[in-house]
C-alpha positions in Angstrom: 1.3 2.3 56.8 4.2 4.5 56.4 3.5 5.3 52.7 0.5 7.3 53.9 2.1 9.7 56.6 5.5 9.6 55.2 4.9 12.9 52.6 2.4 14.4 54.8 5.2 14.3 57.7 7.5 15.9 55.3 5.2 19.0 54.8 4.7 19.2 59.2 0.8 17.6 58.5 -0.8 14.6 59.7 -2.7 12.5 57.4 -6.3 14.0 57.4 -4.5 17.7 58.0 -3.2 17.0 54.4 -5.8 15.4 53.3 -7.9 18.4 54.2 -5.3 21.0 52.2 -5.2 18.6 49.4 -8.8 19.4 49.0 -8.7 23.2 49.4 -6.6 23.2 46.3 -8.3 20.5 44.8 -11.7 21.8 44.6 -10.7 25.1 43.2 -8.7 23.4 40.6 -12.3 21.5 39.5 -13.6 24.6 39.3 -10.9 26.4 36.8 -11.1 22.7 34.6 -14.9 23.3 34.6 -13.9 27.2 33.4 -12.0 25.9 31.0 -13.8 23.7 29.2 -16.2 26.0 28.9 -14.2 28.4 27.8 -13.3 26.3 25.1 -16.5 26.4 23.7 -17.7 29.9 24.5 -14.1 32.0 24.2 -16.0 34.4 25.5 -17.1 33.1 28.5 -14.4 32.7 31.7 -11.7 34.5 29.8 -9.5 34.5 32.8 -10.8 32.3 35.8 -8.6 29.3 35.1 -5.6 31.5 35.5 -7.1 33.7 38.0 -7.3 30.1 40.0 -4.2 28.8 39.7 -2.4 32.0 40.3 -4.3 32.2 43.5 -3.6 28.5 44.5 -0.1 29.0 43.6 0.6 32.1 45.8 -1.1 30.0 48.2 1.2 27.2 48.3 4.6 28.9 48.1 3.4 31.6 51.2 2.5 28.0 53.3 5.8 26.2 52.2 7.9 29.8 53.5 5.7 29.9 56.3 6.5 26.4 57.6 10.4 26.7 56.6 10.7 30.3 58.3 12.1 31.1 54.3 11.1 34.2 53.3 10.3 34.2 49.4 9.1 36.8 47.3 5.5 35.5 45.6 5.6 35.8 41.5 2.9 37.6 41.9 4.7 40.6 43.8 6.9 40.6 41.4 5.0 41.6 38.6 
């Protein structure tokens, strides 16, 4: 059963911990697809929520990853 704590291991989680995390950025990714698409259709419409989302989930990720490597790394978004 390695190959389902062996990357989880790597990031200091156990399997339900990531499967947990997996789904916090998972569910808000559904939702910027679902702003997409509509976007698509009405341009209008969620002009910037996709990459609103992903910006957010992004910052997200790299502040977690410094956290649990004690790096400290500036966010792209502080550097704008």
């Amino acid at each position: 059963m390695k190959i389902f704590t062996q990357h989880p291991a790597s990031v200091s989680e156990n399997y339900l911990q990531h499967m947990g995390t997996s789904m916090s950025f998972a569910l808000p990714l559904f939702g910027a697809c679902l702003a997409c698409f509509v976007h698509a259709a009405l341009p209008f419409m969620f002009e910037k929520t996709g990459s609103r989302i992903i910006t957010r989930l992004h910052d997200r990720m790299v502040t977690h990853r410094d956290r649990r490597t004690g790096r400290q790394t500036q966010s792209p978004q502080a550097t704008r």
